[in-house]
N, C-alpha and C positions, 0 to 999 in steps of 0.2 A: 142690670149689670151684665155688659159682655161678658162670656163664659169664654175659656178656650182650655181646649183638649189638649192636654201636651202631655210632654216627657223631657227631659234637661238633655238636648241634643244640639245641634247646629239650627236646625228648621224647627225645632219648639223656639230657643232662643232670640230669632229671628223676631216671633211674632211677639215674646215677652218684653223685647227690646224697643220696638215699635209702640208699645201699648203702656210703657213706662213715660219713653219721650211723647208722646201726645198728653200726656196726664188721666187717659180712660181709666177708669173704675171697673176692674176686671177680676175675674175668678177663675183662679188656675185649675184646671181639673186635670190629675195623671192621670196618663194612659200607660202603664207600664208594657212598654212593648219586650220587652224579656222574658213575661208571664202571656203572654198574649192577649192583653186585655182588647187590642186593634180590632181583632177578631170578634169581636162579641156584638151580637144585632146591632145592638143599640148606638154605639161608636159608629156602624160601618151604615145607618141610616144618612149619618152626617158626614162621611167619608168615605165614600166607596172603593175607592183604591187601597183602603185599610192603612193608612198614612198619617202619624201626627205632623203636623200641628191639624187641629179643625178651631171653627168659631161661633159662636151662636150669638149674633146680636139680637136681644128682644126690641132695638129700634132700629133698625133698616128702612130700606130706602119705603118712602110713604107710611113710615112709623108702623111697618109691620115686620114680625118676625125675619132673619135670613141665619143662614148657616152656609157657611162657606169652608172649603177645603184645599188645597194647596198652599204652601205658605207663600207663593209670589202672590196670588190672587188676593190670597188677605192682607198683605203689605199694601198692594193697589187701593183694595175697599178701605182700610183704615186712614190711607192719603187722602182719599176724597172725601170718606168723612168726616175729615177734621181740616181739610187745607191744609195741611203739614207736609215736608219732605218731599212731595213732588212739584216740579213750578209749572205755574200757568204759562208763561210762556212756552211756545207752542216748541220750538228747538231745542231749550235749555230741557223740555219735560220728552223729547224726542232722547236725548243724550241719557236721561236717567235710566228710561225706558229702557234702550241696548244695553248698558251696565245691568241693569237688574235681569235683563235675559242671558246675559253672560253668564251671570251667577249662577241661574236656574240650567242653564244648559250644559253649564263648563265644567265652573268652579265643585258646585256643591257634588255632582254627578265622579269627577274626574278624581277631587280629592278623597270623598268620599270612599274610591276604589282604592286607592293606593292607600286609605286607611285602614281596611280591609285587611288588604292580601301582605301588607306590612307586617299588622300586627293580628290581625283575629283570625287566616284560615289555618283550615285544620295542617295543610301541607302546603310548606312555603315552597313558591313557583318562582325563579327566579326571573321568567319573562315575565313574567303580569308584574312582580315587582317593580323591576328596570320600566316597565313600559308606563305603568300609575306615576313611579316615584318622577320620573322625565315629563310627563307629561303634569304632573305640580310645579313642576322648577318650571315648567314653559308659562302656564300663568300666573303663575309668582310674578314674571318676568313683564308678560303684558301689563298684571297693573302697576308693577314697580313704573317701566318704562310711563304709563300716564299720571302716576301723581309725582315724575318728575316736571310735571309741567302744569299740573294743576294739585290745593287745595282736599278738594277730596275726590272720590273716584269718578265723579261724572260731570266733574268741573269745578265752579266755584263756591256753590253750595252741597251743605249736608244734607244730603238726600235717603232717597228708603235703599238706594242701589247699597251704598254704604254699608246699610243697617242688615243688609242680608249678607254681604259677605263678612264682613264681620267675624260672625262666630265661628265661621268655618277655620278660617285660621289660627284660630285659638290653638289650634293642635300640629302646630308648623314642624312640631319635632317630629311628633307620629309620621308627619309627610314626607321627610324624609329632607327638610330645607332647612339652610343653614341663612341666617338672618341677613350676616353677609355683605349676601349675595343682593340683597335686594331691599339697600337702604332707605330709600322714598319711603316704600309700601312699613318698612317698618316701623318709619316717623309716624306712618298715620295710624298705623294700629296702636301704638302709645298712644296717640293723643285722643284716638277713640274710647282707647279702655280708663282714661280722665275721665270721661262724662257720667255723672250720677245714675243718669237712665240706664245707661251701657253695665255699668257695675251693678246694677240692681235687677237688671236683666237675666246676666247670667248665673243669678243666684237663685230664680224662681225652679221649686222644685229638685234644685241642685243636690239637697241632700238627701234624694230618695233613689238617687243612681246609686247602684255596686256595679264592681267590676264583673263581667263577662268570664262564670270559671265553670259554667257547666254545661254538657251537651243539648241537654235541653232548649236551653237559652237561645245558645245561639242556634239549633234549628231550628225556632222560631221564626229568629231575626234575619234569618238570612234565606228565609224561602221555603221552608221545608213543602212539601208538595202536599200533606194534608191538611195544609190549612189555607191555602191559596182556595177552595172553590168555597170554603165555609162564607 
């Protein structure tokens, strides 16, 4: 049985979501990154950037062990190991490609900030605000403007591009975006949060999250310097 290291996040979600729609037989293991469990040998054998999501398939490629770490990487592994979600055609699976590196480079990175200094730093900044929350209405905006013209985000099929952004936007009020504004994107994220897999996704481990009320925590999670060299 696939293992995966997670915590009820956007990028654990991701790979809960992926690992439902394929139908794999999987084991959710928390990594409470609040407590710092990221940091503990054992996790950072399998993740060295001290990062949930990780994965540990006992059948990998040539039916041997792998573990893999970044959740685009394992979106990719779990599309080819199953055929699902990315297409063989060679343009159609070029186009999911970009969309899924959108995600990894833009979305989850960009929103992520402006979720941040919105709502969890210690001292609201009004330029890091303006600068995150503008810069979510700007991608909103991109993929609003492409699923006015396509289906779902990287054309006419459901893909893993999809499946990653996705969760991010669960939290469009924290970002600071008013729906609106960006009707497409908003048809598809109802129609996404339809799908059994998608609903069943973002429930894995969901009731082990609290909210964020003490210093500790968030020194944690947000870098504290003695735990970056452990």
């Amino acid at each position: 049985m696939i293992k995966v290291y997670s915590w009820p996040t956007p990028n654990g979600h991701k790979i809960h979501i992926m690992l439902e729609e394929c139908g794999l037989p999987y084991e959710a293991i928390p990594i409470n990154i609040g407590q710092g469990d990221q940091f503990q040998p054992d996790f950072l054998a399998i993740s060295p950037n001290n990062k949930i999501p990780a994965l540990v398939d006992p059948d990998g490629p040539g039916g041997e062990p792998i573990a893999i770490f970044e959740s685009g990487a394992i979106l990719l592994y779990l599309a080819q190991k199953t055929g699902l979600f990315l297409p063989s055609d060679e343009r159609e699976r070029l186009q999911v490609l970009q969309w899924l590196m959108f995600q990894m480079g833009g979305v989850g990175p960009m929103l992520g900030q402006a979720h941040h200094f919105r709502m969890y730093a210690p001292e609201k900044i009004d330029y890091a605000i303006q600068r995150y929350t503008n810069e979510a209405k700007r991608l909103y905006g991109v993929m609003d403007r492409q699923l006015a013209r396509h289906p779902f985000i990287a054309g006419a099929h459901y893909s893993i591009a999809d499946i990653a952004i996705y969760p991010w936007l669960r939290s469009w009020q924290n970002q600071g975006i008013d729906w609106a504004d960006h009707p497409h994107l908003k048809a598809w994220f109802e129609r996404l949060g339809e799908r059994p897999a998608v609903q069943k996704g973002v429930t894995v481990l969901a009731d082990l999250r609290r909210p964020i009320t003490d210093d500790k925590a968030r020194e944690v999670l947000f870098g504290a310097t003695q735990y970056q060299s452990r």
